[in-house]
N, C-alpha and C positions, 0 to 999 in steps of 0.2 A: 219538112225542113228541119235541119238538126237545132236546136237552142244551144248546145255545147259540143265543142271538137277538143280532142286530147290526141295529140300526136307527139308519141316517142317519148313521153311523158318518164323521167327517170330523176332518183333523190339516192344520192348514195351518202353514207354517212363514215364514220370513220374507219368501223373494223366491218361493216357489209352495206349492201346494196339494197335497201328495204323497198324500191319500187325500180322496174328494171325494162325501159322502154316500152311502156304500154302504149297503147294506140283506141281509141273507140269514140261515139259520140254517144247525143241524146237526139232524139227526135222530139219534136216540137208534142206536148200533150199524152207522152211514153212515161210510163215506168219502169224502172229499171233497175233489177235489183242487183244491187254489188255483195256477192259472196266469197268466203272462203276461211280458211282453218284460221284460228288465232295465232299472230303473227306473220299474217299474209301480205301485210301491205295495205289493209282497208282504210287504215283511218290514216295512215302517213297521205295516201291516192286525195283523200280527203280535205287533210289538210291543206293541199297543195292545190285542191280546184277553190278553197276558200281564197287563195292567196295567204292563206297566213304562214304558209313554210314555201321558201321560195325552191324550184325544182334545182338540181342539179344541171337539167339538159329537158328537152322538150317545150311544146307551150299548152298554153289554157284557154281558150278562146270561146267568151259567151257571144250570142248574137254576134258573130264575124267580127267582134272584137278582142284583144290579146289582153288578158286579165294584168299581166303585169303593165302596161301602160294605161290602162282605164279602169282599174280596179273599184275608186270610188264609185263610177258609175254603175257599172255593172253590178254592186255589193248592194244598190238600191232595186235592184231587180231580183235577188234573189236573197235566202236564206236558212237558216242552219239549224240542227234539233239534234241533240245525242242525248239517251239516258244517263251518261255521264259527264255532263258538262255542270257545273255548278252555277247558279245566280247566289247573288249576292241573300246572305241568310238572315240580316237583321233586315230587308226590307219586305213588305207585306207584298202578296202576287196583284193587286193592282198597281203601286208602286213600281213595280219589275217590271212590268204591262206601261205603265205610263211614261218611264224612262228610256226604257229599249225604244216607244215608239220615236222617238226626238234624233234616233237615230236616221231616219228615213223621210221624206219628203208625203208625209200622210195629215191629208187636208179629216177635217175634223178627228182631233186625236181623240176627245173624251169617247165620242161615239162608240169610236173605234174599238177603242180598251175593256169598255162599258161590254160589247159583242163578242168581242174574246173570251171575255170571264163568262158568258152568258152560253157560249157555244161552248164551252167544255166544263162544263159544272162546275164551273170555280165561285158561283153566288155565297155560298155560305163560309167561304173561306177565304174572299178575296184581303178581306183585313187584320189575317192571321199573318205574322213573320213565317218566312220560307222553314225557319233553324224549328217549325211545328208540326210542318208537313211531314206526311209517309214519303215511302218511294213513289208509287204511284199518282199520288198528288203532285211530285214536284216534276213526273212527267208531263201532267197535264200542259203544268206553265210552263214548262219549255218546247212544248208544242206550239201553244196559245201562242208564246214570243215569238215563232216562227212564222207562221200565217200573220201577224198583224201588220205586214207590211204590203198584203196581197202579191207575196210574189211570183215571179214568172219560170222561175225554178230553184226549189228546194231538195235540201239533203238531210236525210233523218235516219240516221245515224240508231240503231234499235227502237225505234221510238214506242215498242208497245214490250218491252224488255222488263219492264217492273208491276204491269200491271193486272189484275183480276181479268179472265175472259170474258166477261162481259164487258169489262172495260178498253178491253183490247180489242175488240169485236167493235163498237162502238169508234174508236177511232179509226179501224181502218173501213168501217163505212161513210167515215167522214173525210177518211183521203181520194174515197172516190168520186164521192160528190163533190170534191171543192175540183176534183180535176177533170169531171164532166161538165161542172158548172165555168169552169174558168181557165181552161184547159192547162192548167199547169203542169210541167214537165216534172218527174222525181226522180231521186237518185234514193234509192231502199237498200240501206242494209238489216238484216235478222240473221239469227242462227233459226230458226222458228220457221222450217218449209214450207208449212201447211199455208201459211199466211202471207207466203213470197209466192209460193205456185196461186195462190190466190186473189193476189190482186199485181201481180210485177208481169208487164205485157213479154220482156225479154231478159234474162241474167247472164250477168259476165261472172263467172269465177275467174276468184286470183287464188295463186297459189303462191310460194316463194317469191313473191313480186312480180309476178308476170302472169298475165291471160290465160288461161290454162281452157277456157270454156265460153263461147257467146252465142247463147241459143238461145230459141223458146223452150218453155219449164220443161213442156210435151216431148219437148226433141231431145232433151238432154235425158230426161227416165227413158225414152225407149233406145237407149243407146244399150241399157244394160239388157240382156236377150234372154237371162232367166226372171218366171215369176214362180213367186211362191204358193204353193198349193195347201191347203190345210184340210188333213182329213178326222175326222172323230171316229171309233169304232166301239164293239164291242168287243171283249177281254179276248175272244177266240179267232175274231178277223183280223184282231193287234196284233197277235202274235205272226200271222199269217204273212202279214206286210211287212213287216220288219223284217222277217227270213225272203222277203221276195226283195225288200231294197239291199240288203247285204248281198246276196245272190249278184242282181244285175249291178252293185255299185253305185248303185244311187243314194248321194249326200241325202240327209235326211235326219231330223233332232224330235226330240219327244218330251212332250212334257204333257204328264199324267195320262188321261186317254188321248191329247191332243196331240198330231204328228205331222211334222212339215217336213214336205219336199221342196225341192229345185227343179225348176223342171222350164224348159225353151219354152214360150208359149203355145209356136203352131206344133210342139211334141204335145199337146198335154191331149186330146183326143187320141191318139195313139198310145197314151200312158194310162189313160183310164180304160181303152180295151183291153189292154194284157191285166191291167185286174179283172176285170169282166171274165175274163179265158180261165184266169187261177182261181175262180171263182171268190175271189177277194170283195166283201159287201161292207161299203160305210154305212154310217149312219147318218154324217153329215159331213158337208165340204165346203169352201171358202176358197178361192183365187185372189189374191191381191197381186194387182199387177204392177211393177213398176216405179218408184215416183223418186219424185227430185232428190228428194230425203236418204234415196236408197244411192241414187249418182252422186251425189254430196258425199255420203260417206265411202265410198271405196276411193272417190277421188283422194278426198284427205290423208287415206289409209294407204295410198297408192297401190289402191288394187284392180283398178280400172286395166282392163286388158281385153284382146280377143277373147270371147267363149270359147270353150272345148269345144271339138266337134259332137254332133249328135252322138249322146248317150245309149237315146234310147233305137237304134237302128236295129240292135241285137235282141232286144225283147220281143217274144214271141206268147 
C-alpha cells in the first residue's frame, strides 16, 4: 500500500522550471532514496511534499489524502531532517527536543524527549546551547527532532552529511531498526552511494527536474555493461600489456605497477585467454563490477549511452 502519491507534481519559478511533472509514490515501510546532481530539483520536490512551497501544478497526497486540504493532519504523521536546516542556537537540544515536541499530539512528552536525547547520545550535551555544538552534533538533534513524533513517514534530507563513520554507520543502523520496528516509510536523500545502495529498497533520480531513473540500486549498476578489471604485473609483463591493449584498442590507465581495463563483463574470460595465448602473466587482479556510484556519475556527466559493440571479437 503506497503512504504517498505524487502525480504531475511541477513548481516553475520565474526564469526556469525547477521541478517538471514528476509522478511516483512510496510504499508503505519502503525506502526510498531520492537522487541526483546539485540543482536537480531535490530539495524544491521536497519542499513541496512538506507543504511548505505550494506546487505550481500536480498534487501531494499522504494516506489518500491531498496535503493541500489536510496538511495539519497529515504534518502529525510525518516529518522532516536536513543537515542544513538550522534550530534555533540559544536554546539547549533538550529545550529544541521539548518545544518541537508540542508541535504534535505526543501523550508523555518528558518521556519522550528524555529517549530522544538517550537514543542519539545527546546525554552529555543535552544542556549545552545549539550556537556550542559541531556539525555532527547538530545533526544528531535534528535527527532526534524528527523521530520524536513516531512518525509514519519521514524525509531526511542527508542526514549522515556531517558526521564521523562511525557515527554515520550508527545512524543508518537506527534507520533500520526504527523501520523494521515501526514500519516507517522514508524518503532518503545522500550524495554517499555506498550508504543509499545500502539501506534505500528502490531510487528515483532527478535530473533537471524530471525522473530521469526509478529502479532498484542493482538494476540501475547493471545498466552500465562495462566492469573494471585491475591487473598488477611485473616491470617485463607491463610492458607486454600495454603494447597488447594499444594493439587491440582497448581503453586502459596505469597508475604505477597498477593497470585498469574496461572490459563487458561476459568478455572478460575471453580477455584473460588472449593474455593466456601472448603469454601475458599477472601478478594480481581485482574485478569490480558495476555500482550505483559508477550509474550516478555518468548519468550526471551525461554519459550514460549504449555500449560499443564487442571490442574484444577480434583478439586472438
Amino acid at each position: 500500500m503506497s503512504v504517498l502519491q505524487v502525480q504531475n507534481l511541477t513548481k516553475q519559478f520565474k526564469d526556469f522550471t525547477a521541478v517538471n511533472n514528476i509522478s511516483f509514490d512510496l510504499k508503505e515501510g519502503e525506502i526510498l532514496g531520492l537522487l541526483g546532481p546539485n540543482g536537480a530539483g531535490k530539495t524544491t520536490t521536497i519542499q513541496m511534499l512538506l507543504g511548505a512551497l505550494t506546487p505550481t501544478s500536480g498534487t501531494v497526497s499522504y494516506f489518500g489524502k491531498d496535503i493541500a486540504a489536510h496538511r495539519s493532519e497529515i504534518l502529525e504523521k510525518v516529518n522532516f531532517s536536513s543537515t542544513y536546516t538550522n534550530l534555533p542556537w540559544l536554546l539547549t537540544a533538550k529545550e529544541n527536543l521539548t518545544y518541537t515536541s508540542y508541535l504534535y499530539n505526543i501523550p508523555n512528552r518528558k518521556e519522550r524527549v528524555s529517549e530522544m536525547i538517550k537514543q542519539f547520545r545527546l546525554e552529555e550535551l543535552q544542556d549545552k546551547v545549539l550556537n556550542d555544538y559541531s556539525a555532527g552534533q547538530l545533526t544528531r538533534v535534528n535527527l532526534a527532532k524528527a523521530f520524536i513524533n513516531k512518525p509514519q513517514v519521514l524525509l531526511l534530507d542527508e542526514p549522515t552529511a556531517s558526521l564521523d563513520p562511525e557515527s554515520a554507520h550508527f545512524i543508518r543502523e537506527y534507520i533500520l531498526e526504527q523501520r523494521e520496528k515501526h514500519n516507517i516509510s522514508i524518503i532518503f536523500t545522500s550524495h554517499n552511494m555506498f550508504e543509499v545502495e545500502d539501506i534505500c529498497d528502490r531510487v528515483m533520480i532527478i535530473k533537471d527536474g524530471k525522473v530521469v531513473a526509478n529502479d532498484l540500486p542493482a538494476n540501475l549498476a547493471k545498466t552500465i555493461k562495462t566492469t573494471t578489471v585491475s591487473f598488477y604485473f611485473d616491470e617485463d609483463n607491463q610492458e607486454s600489456f600495454i603494447d597488447f591493449c594499444v594493439e587491440k584498442d582497448i581503453l586502459h590507465s596505469q597508475t604505477r605497477k597498477r593497470i585498469e581495463v574496461q572490459v563487458a563483463e561476459e568478455d572478460i574470460p575471453k580477455f584473460l585467454g588472449s593474455m593466456i595465448q601472448r603469454n601475458i602473466q599477472f601478478l594480481e587482479i581485482s574485478i569490480d563490477k558495476p555500482t550505483l556510484e559508477d550509474y550516478f556519475i555518468q548519468m550526471a556527466t551525461r554519459e550514460i549511452k549504449n555500449e560499443e559493440s564487442n571490442k574484444f571479437e577480434s583478439i586472438t
